[in-house]
ChimeraX commands (.cxc) that place a marker at each C-alpha (Angstrom):
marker #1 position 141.32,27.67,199.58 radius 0.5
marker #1 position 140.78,30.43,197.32 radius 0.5
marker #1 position 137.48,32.60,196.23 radius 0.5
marker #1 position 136.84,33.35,192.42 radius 0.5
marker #1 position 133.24,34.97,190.68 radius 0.5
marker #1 position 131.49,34.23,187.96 radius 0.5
marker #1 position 129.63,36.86,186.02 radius 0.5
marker #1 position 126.57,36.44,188.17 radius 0.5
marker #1 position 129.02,37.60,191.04 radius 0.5
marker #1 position 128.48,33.82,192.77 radius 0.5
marker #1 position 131.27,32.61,194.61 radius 0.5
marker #1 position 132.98,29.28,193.50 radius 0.5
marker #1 position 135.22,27.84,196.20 radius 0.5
marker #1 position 138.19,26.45,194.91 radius 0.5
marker #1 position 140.87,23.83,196.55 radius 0.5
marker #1 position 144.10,23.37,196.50 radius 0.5
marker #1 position 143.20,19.38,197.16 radius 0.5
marker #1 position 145.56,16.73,194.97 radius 0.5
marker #1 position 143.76,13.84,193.70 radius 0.5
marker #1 position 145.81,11.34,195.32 radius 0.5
marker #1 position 146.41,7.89,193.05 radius 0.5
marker #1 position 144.83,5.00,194.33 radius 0.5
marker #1 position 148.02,2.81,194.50 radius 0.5
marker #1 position 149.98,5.85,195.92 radius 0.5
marker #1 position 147.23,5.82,198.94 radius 0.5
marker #1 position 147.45,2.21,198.93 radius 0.5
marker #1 position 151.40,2.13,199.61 radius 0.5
marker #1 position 150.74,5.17,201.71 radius 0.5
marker #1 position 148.52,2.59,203.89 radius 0.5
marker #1 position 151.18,-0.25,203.80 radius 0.5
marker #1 position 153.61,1.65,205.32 radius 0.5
marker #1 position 151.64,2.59,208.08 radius 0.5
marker #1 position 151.17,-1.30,208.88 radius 0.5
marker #1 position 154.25,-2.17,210.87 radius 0.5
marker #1 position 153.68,-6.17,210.43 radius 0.5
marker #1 position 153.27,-5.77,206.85 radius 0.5
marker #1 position 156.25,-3.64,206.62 radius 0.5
marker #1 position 158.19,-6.48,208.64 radius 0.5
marker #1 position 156.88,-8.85,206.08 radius 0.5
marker #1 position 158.15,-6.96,203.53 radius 0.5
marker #1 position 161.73,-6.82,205.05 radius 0.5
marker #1 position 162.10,-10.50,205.50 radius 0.5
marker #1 position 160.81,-11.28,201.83 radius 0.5
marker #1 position 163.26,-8.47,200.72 radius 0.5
marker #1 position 165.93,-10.11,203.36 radius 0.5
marker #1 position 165.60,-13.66,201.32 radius 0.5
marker #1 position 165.28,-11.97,197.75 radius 0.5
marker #1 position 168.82,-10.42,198.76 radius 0.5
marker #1 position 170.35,-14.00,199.93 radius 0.5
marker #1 position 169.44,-15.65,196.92 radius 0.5
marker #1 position 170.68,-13.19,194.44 radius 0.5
marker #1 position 174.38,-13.12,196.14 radius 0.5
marker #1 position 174.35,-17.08,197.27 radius 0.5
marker #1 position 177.68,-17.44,195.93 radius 0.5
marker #1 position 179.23,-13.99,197.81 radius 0.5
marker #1 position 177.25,-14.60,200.67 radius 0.5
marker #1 position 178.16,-18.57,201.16 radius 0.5
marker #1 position 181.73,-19.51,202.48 radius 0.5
marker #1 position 181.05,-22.63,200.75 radius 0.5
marker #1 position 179.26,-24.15,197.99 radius 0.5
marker #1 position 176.14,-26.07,198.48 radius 0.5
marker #1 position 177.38,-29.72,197.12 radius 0.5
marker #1 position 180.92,-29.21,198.87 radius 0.5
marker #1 position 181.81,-32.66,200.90 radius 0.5
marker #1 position 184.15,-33.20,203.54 radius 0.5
marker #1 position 183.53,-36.16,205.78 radius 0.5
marker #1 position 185.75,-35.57,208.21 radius 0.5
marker #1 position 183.37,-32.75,209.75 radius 0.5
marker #1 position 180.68,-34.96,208.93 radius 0.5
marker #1 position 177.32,-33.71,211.61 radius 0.5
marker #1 position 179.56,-31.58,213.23 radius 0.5
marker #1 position 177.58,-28.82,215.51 radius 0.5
marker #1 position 177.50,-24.96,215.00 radius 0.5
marker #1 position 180.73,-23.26,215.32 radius 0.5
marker #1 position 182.83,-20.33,214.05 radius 0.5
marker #1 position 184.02,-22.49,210.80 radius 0.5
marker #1 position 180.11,-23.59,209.96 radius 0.5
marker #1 position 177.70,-21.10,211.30 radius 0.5
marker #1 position 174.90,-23.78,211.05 radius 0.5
marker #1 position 176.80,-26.42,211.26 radius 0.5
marker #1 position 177.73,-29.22,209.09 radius 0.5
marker #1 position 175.39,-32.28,207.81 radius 0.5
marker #1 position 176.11,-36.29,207.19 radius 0.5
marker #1 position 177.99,-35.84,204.29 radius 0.5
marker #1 position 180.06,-32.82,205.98 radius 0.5
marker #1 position 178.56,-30.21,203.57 radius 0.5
marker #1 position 178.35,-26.40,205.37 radius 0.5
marker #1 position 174.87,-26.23,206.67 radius 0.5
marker #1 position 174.69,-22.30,206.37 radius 0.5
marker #1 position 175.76,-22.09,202.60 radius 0.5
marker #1 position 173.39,-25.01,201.58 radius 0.5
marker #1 position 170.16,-22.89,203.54 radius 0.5
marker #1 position 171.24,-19.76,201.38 radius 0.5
marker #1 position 171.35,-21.31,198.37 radius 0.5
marker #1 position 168.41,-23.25,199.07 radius 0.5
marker #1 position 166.64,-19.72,199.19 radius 0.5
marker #1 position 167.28,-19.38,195.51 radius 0.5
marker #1 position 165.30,-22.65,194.69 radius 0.5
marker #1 position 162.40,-22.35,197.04 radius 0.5
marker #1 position 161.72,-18.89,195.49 radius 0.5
marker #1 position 162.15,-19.60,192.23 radius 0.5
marker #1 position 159.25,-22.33,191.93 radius 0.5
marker #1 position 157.50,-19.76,194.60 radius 0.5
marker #1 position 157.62,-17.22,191.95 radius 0.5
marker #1 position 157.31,-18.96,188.68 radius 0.5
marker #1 position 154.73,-21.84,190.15 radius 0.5
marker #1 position 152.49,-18.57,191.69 radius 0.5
marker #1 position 153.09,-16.54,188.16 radius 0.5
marker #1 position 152.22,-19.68,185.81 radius 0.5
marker #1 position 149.04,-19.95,188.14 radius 0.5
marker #1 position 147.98,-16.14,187.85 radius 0.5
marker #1 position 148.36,-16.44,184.21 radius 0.5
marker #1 position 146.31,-19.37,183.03 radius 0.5
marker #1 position 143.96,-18.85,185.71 radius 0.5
marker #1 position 143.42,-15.27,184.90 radius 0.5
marker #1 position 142.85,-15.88,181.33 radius 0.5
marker #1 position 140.27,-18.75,182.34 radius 0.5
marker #1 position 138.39,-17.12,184.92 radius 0.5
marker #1 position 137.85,-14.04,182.17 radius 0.5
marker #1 position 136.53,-16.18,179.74 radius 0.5
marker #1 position 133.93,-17.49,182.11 radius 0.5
marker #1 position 133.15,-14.24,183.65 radius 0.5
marker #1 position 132.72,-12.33,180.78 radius 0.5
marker #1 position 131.40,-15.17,178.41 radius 0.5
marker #1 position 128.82,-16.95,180.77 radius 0.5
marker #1 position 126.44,-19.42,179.57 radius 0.5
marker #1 position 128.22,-23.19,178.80 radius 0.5
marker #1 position 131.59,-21.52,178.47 radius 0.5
marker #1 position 131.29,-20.71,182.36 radius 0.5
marker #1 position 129.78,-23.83,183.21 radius 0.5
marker #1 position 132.73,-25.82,181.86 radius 0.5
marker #1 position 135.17,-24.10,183.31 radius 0.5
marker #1 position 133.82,-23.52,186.36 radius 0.5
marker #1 position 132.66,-27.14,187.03 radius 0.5
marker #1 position 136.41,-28.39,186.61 radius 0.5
marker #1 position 137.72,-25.78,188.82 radius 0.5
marker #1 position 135.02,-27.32,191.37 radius 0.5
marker #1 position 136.35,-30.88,190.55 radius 0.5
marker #1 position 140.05,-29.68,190.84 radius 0.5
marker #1 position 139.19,-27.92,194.21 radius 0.5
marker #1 position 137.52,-31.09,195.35 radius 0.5
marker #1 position 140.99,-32.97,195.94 radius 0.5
marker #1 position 143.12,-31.73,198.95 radius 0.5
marker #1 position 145.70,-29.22,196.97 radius 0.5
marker #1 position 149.04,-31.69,198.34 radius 0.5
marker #1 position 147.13,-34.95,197.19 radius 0.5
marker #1 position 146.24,-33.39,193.55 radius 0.5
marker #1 position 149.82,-32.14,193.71 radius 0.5
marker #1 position 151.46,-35.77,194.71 radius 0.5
marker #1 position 149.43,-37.60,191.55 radius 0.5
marker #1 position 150.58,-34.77,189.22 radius 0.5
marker #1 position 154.24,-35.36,189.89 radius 0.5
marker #1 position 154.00,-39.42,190.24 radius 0.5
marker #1 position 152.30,-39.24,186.62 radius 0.5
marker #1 position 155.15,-36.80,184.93 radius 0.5
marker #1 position 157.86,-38.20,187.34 radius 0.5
marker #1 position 159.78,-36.82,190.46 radius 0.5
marker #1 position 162.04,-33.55,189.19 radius 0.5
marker #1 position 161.98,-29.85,190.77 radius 0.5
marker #1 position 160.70,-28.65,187.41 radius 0.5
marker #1 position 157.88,-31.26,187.81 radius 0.5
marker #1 position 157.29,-29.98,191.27 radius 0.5
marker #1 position 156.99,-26.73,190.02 radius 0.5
marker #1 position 154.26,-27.66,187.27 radius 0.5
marker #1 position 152.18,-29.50,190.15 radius 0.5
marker #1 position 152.19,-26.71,191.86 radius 0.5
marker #1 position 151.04,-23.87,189.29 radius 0.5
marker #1 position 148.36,-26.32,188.28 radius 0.5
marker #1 position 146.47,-27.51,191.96 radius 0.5
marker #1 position 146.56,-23.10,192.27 radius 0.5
marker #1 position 144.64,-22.20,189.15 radius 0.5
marker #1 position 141.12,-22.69,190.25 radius 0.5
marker #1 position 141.77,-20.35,193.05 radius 0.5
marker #1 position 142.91,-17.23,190.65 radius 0.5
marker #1 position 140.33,-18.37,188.27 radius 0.5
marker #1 position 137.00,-18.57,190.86 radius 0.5
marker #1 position 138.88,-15.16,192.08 radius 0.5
marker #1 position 139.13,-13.75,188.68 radius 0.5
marker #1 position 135.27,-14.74,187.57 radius 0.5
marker #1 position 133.94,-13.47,191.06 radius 0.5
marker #1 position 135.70,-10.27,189.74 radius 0.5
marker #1 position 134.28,-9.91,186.05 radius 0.5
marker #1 position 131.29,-10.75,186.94 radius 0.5
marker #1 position 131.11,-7.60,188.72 radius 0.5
marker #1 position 133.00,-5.07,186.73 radius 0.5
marker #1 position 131.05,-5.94,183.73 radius 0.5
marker #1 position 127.89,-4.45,184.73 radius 0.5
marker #1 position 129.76,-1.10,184.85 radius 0.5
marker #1 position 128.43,1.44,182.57 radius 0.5
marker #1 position 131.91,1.97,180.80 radius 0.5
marker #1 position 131.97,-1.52,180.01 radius 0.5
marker #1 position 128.82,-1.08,178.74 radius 0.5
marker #1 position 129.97,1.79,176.78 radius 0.5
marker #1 position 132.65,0.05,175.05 radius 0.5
marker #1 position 130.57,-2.43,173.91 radius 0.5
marker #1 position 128.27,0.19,172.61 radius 0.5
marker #1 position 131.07,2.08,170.59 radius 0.5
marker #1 position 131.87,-1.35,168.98 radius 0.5
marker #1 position 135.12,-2.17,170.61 radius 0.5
marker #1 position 136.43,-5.77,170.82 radius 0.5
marker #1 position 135.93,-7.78,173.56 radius 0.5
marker #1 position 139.96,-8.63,173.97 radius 0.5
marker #1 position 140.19,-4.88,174.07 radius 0.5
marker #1 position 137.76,-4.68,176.85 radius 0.5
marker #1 position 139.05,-7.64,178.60 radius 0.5
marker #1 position 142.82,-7.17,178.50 radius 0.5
marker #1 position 142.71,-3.13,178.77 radius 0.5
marker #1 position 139.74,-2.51,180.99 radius 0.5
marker #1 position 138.08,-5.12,182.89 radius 0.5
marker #1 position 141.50,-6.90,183.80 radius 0.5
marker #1 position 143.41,-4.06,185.15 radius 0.5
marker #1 position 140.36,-3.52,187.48 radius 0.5
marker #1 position 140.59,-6.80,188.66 radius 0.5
marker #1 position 144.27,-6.58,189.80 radius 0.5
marker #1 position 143.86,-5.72,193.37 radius 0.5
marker #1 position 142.99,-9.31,194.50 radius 0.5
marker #1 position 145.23,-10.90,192.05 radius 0.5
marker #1 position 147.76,-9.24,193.93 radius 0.5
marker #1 position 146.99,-9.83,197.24 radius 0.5
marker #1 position 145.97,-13.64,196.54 radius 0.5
marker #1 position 149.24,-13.94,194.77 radius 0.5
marker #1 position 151.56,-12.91,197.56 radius 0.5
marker #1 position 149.56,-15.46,200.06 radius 0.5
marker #1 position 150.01,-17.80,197.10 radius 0.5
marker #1 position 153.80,-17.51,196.86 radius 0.5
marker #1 position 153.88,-19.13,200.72 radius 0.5
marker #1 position 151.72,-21.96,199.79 radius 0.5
marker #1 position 153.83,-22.61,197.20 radius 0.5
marker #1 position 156.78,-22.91,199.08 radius 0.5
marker #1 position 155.39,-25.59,202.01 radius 0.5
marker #1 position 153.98,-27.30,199.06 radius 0.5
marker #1 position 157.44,-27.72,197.41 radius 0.5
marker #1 position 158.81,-27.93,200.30 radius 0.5
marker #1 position 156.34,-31.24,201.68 radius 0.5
marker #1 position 156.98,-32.90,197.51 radius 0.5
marker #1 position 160.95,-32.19,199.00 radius 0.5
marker #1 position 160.40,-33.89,201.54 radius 0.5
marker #1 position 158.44,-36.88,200.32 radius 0.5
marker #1 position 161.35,-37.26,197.66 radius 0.5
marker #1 position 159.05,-35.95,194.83 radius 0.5
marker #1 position 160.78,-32.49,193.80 radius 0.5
marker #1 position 164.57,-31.24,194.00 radius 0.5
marker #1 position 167.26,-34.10,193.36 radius 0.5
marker #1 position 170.19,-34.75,195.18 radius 0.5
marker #1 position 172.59,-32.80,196.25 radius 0.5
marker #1 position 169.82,-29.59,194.96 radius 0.5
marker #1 position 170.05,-27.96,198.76 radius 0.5
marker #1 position 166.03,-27.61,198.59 radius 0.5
marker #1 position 164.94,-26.70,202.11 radius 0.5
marker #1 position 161.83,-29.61,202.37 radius 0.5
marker #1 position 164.85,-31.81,200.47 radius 0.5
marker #1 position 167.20,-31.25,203.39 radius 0.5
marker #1 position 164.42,-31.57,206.25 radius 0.5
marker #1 position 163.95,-35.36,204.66 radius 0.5
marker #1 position 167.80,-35.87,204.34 radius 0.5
marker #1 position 167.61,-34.88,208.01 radius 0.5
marker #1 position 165.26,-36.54,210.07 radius 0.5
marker #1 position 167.55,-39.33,210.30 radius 0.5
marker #1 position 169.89,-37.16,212.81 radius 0.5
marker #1 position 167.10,-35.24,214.77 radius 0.5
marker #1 position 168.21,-36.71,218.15 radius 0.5
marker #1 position 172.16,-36.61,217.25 radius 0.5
marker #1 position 172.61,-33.76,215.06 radius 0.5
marker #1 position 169.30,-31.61,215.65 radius 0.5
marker #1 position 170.89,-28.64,213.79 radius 0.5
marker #1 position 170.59,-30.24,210.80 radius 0.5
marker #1 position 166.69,-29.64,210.43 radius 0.5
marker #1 position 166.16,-26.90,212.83 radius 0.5
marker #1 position 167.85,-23.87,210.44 radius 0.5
marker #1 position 166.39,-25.07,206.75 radius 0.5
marker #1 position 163.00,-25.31,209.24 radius 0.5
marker #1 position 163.76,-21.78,210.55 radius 0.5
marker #1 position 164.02,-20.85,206.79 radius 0.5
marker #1 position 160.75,-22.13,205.38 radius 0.5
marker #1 position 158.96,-20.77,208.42 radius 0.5
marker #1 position 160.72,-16.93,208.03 radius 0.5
marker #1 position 160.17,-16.82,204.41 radius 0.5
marker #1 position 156.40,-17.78,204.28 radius 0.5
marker #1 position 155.56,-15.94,207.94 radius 0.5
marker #1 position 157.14,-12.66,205.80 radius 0.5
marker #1 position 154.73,-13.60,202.34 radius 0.5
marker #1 position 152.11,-13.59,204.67 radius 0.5
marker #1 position 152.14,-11.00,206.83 radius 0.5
marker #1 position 152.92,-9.13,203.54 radius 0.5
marker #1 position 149.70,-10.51,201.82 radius 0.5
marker #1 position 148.02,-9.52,204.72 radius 0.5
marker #1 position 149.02,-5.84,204.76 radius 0.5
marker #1 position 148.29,-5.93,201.02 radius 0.5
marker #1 position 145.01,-6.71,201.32 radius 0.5
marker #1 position 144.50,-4.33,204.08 radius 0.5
marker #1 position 145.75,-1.49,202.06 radius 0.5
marker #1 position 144.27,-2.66,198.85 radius 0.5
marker #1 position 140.84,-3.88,199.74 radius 0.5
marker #1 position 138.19,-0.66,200.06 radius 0.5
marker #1 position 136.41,-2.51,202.54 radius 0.5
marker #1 position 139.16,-2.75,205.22 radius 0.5
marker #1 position 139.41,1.36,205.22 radius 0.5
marker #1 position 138.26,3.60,207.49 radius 0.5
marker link #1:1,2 radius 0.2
marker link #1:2,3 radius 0.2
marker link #1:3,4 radius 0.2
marker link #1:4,5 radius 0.2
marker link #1:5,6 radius 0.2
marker link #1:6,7 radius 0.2
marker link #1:7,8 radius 0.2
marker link #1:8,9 radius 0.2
marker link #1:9,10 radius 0.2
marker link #1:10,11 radius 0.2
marker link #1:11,12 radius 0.2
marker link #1:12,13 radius 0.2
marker link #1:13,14 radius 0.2
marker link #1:14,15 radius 0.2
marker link #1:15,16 radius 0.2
marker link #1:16,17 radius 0.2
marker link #1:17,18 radius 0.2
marker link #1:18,19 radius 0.2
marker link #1:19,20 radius 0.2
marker link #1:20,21 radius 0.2
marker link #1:21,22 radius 0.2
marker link #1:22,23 radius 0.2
marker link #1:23,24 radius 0.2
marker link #1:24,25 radius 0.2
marker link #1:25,26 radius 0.2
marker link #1:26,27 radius 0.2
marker link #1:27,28 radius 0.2
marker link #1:28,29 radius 0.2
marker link #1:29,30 radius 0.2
marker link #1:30,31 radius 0.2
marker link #1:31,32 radius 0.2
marker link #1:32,33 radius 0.2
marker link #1:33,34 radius 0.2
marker link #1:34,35 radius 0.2
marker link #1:35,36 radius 0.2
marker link #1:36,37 radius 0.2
marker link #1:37,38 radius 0.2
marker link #1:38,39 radius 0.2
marker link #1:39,40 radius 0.2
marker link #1:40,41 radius 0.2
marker link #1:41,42 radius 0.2
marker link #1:42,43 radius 0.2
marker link #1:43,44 radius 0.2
marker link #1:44,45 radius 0.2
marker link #1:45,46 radius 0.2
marker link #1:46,47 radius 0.2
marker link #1:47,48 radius 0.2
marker link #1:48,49 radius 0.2
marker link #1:49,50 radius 0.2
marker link #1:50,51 radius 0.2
marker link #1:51,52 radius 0.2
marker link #1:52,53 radius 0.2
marker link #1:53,54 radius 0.2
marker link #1:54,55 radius 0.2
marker link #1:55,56 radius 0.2
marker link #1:56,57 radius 0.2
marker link #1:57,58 radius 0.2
marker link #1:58,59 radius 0.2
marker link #1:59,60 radius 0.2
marker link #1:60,61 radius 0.2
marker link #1:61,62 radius 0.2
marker link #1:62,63 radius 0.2
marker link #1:63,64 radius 0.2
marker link #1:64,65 radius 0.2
marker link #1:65,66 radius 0.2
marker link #1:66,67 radius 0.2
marker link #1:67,68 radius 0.2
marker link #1:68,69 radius 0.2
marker link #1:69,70 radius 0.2
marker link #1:70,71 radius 0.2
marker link #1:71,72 radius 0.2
marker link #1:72,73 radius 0.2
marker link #1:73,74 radius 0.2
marker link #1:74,75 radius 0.2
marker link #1:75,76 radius 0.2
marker link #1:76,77 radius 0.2
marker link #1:77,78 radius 0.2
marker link #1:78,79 radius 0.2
marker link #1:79,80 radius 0.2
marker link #1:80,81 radius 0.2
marker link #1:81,82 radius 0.2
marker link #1:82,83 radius 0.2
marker link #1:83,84 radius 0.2
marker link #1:84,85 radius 0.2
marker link #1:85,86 radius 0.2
marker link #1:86,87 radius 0.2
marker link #1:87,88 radius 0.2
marker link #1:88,89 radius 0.2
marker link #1:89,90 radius 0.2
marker link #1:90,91 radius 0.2
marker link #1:91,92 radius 0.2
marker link #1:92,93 radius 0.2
marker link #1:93,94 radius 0.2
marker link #1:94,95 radius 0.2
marker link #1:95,96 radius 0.2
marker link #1:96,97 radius 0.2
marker link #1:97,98 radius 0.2
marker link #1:98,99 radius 0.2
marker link #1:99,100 radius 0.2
marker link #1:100,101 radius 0.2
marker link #1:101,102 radius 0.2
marker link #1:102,103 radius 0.2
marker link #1:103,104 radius 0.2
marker link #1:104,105 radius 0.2
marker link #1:105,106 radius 0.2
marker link #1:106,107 radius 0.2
marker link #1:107,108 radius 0.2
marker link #1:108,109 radius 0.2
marker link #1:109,110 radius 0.2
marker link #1:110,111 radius 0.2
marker link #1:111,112 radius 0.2
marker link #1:112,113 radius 0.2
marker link #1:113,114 radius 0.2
marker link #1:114,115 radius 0.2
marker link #1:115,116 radius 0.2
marker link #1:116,117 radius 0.2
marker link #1:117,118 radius 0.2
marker link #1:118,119 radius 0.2
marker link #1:119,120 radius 0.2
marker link #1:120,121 radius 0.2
marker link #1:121,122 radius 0.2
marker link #1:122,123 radius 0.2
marker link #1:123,124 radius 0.2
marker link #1:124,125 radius 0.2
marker link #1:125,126 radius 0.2
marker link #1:126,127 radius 0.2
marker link #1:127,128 radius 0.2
marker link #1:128,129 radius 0.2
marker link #1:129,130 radius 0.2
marker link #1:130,131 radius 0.2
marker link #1:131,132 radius 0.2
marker link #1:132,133 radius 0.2
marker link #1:133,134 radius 0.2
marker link #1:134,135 radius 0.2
marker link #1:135,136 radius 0.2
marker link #1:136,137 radius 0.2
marker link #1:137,138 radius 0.2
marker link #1:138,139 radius 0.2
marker link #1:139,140 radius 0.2
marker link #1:140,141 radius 0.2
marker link #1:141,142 radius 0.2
marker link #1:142,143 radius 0.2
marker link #1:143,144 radius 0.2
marker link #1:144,145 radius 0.2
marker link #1:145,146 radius 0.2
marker link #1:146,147 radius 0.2
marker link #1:147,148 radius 0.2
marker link #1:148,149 radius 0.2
marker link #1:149,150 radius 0.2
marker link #1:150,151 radius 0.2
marker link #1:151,152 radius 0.2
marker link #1:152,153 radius 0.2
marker link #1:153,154 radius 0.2
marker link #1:154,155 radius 0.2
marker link #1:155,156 radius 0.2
marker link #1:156,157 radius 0.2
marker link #1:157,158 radius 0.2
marker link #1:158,159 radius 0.2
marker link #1:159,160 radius 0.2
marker link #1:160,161 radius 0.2
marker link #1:161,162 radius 0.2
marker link #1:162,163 radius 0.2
marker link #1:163,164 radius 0.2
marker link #1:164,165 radius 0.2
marker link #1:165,166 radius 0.2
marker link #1:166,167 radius 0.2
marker link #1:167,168 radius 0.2
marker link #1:168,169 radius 0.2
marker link #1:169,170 radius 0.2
marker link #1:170,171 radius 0.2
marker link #1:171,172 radius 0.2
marker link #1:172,173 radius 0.2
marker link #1:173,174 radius 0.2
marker link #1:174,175 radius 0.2
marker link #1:175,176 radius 0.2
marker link #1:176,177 radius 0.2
marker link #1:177,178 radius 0.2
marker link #1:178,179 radius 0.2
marker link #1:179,180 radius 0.2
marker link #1:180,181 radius 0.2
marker link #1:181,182 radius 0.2
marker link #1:182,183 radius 0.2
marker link #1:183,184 radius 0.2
marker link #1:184,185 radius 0.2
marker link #1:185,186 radius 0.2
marker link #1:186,187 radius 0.2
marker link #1:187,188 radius 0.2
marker link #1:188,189 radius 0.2
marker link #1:189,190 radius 0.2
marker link #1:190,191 radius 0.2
marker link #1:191,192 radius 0.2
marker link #1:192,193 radius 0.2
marker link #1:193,194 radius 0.2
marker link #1:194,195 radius 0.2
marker link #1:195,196 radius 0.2
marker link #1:196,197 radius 0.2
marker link #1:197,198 radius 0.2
marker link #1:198,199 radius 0.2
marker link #1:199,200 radius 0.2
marker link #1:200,201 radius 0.2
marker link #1:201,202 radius 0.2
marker link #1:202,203 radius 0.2
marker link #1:203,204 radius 0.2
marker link #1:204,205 radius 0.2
marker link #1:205,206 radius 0.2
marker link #1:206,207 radius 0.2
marker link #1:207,208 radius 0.2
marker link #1:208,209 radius 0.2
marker link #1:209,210 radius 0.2
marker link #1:210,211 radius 0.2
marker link #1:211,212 radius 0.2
marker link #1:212,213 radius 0.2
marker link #1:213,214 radius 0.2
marker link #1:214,215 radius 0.2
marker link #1:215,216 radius 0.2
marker link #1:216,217 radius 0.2
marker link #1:217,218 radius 0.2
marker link #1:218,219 radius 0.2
marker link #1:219,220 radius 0.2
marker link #1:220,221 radius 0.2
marker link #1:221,222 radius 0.2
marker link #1:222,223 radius 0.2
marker link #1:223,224 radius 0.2
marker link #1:224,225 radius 0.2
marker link #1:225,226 radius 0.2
marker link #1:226,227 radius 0.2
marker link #1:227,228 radius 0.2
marker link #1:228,229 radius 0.2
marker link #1:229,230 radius 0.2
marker link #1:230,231 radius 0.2
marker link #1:231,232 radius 0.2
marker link #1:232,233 radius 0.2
marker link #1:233,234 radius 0.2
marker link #1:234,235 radius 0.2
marker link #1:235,236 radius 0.2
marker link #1:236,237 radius 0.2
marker link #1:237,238 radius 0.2
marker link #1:238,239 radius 0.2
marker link #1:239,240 radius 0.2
marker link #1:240,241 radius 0.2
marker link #1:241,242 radius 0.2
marker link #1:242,243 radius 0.2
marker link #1:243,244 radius 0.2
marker link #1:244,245 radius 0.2
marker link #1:245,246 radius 0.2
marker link #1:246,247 radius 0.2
marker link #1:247,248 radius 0.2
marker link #1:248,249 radius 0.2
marker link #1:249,250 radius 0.2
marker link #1:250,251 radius 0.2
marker link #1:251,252 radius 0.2
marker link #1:252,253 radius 0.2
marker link #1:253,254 radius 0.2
marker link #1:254,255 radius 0.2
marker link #1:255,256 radius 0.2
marker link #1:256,257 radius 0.2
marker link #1:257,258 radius 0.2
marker link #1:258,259 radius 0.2
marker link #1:259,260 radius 0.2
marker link #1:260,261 radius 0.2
marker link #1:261,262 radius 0.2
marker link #1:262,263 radius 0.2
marker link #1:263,264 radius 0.2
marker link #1:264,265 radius 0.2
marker link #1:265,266 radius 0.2
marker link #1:266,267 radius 0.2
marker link #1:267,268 radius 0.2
marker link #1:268,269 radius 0.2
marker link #1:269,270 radius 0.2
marker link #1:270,271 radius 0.2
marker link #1:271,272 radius 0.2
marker link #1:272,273 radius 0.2
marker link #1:273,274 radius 0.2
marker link #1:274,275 radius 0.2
marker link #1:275,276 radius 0.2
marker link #1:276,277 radius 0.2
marker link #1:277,278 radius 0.2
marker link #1:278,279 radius 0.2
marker link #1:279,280 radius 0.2
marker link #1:280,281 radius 0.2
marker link #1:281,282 radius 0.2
marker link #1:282,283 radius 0.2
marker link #1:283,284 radius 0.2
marker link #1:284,285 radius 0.2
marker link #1:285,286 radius 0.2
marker link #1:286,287 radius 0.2
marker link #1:287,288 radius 0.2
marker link #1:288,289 radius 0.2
marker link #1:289,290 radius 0.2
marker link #1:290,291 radius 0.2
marker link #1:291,292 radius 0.2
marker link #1:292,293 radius 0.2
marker link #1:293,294 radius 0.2
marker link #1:294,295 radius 0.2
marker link #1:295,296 radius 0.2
marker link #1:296,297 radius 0.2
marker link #1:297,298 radius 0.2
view
């Protein structure tokens, strides 16, 4: 701390504070929370597995040898084998390449069109909100796997279907998230102050009221990401998303249950992986929101 005068001879106390960015004070807080670092690891853990499936998997996923057909976890298959003799281990890693790709994409199509919905309403109002948000409300009314299930019986069972499903039953919930949001940050005077200096409203959407609205997004999007997954996983195991012989984790529970008393392996590890890989996404989202909402700080 340093003393300076001005010509009156007052003192003027000056600091050698930093302004400290939000999101650097935000990851700052993250680390500090141990689960959410944990999270991190295993999300970071299954990222790594399904970019190096193929180095990582001493066998490929559709590989058949009936000969070791259900045979039990050993030295030669880690995991074991299943009834068609295919390596148990290699078809759970690449299965982690699958269940995080319609994670990712399903979440990201959801956060977009969502986004861009709830905007419109918030900033808009008047019958443009009442549309929209009346058919998020109708959309929210059906349980999210039930909405999902008639989506995919009406475009037909595929993992790309599955995937559509999914982005669509999770738009009201970035939407009513995004609204909630403008709503707010529109009454701010430099909002106000755009509009008063004549600038367009995509400018003040897209470069000011949106990038203000991003903490949520985030944190409801990594919580999203592990819905996501179960639900692909449950339209796996109802027969409605990945095909035959796709090593989809909710796929290979259903191609399972058959052997749960003879060959138990055989749905306890692609089980073990669904449950690591969305416990991680949460306890992630959860740290997020710790470090991100203003409300959870000391």
């Amino acid at each position: 701390m340093e003393l300076s005068t001005q010509k009156n001879d007052q003192p003027i106390i000056e600091t050698d504070e930093k302004v400290v960015s939000p999101w650097l004070e935000a990851w700052n807080s993250f680390k500090k929370n141990k689960l959410a670092v944990i999270g991190a690891l295993i999300v970071i853990f299954f990222i790594f597995i399904a970019i190096f499936a193929p180095l990582i998997a001493p066998y490929t996923f559709k590989e058949q040898m009936l000969s070791n057909r259900l045979l039990p976890p050993s030295s030669d298959h880690w995991f074991g084998t299943d009834d068609f003799g295919r390596d148990i281990f290699s078809r759970v890693v690449y299965g982690a390449r699958i269940s995080l790709w319609v994670g990712f994409l399903a979440v990201l199509g959801s956060i977009v069109v969502g986004c861009l919905l709830g905007i419109i309403a918030g900033y808009y109002g008047k019958w443009v909100d009442t549309i929209i948000s009346r058919t998020f409300d109708i959309m929210l009314a059906f349980p999210s796997i039930l909405l999902a299930i008639a989506i995919v019986a009406v475009l037909g069972p595929s993992l790309r279907n599955a995937l559509i499903a999914i982005a669509i039953i999770n738009i009201p919930n970035f939407g009513r998230l995004i609204r909630s949001r403008v709503l707010t940050v529109k009454q701010e005077e430099y909002i106000m102050a755009a509009k008063a200096v004549g600038m367009k409203d995509s400018r003040i959407l897209f470069h000011h009221v949106l990038p203000n609205s991003m903490a949520p997004i985030i944190v409801q999007g990594t919580l999203a990401i592990a819905t996501a997954i179960i639900e692909a996983a449950a339209l796996g195991f109802l027969g409605l998303g990945a095909e035959a012989p796709n090593p989809e984790w909710g796929k290979m529970l259903a191609d399972a249950r058959t052997f749960l008393i003879q060959a138990p392996w055989t749905m306890i590890f692609p089980g073990l992986a669904i449950m690591l890989t969305v416990l991680g996404f949460n306890l992630m989202g959860d740290g997020l929101r710790d470090a991100l909402d203003p409300r959870m700080k000391n």
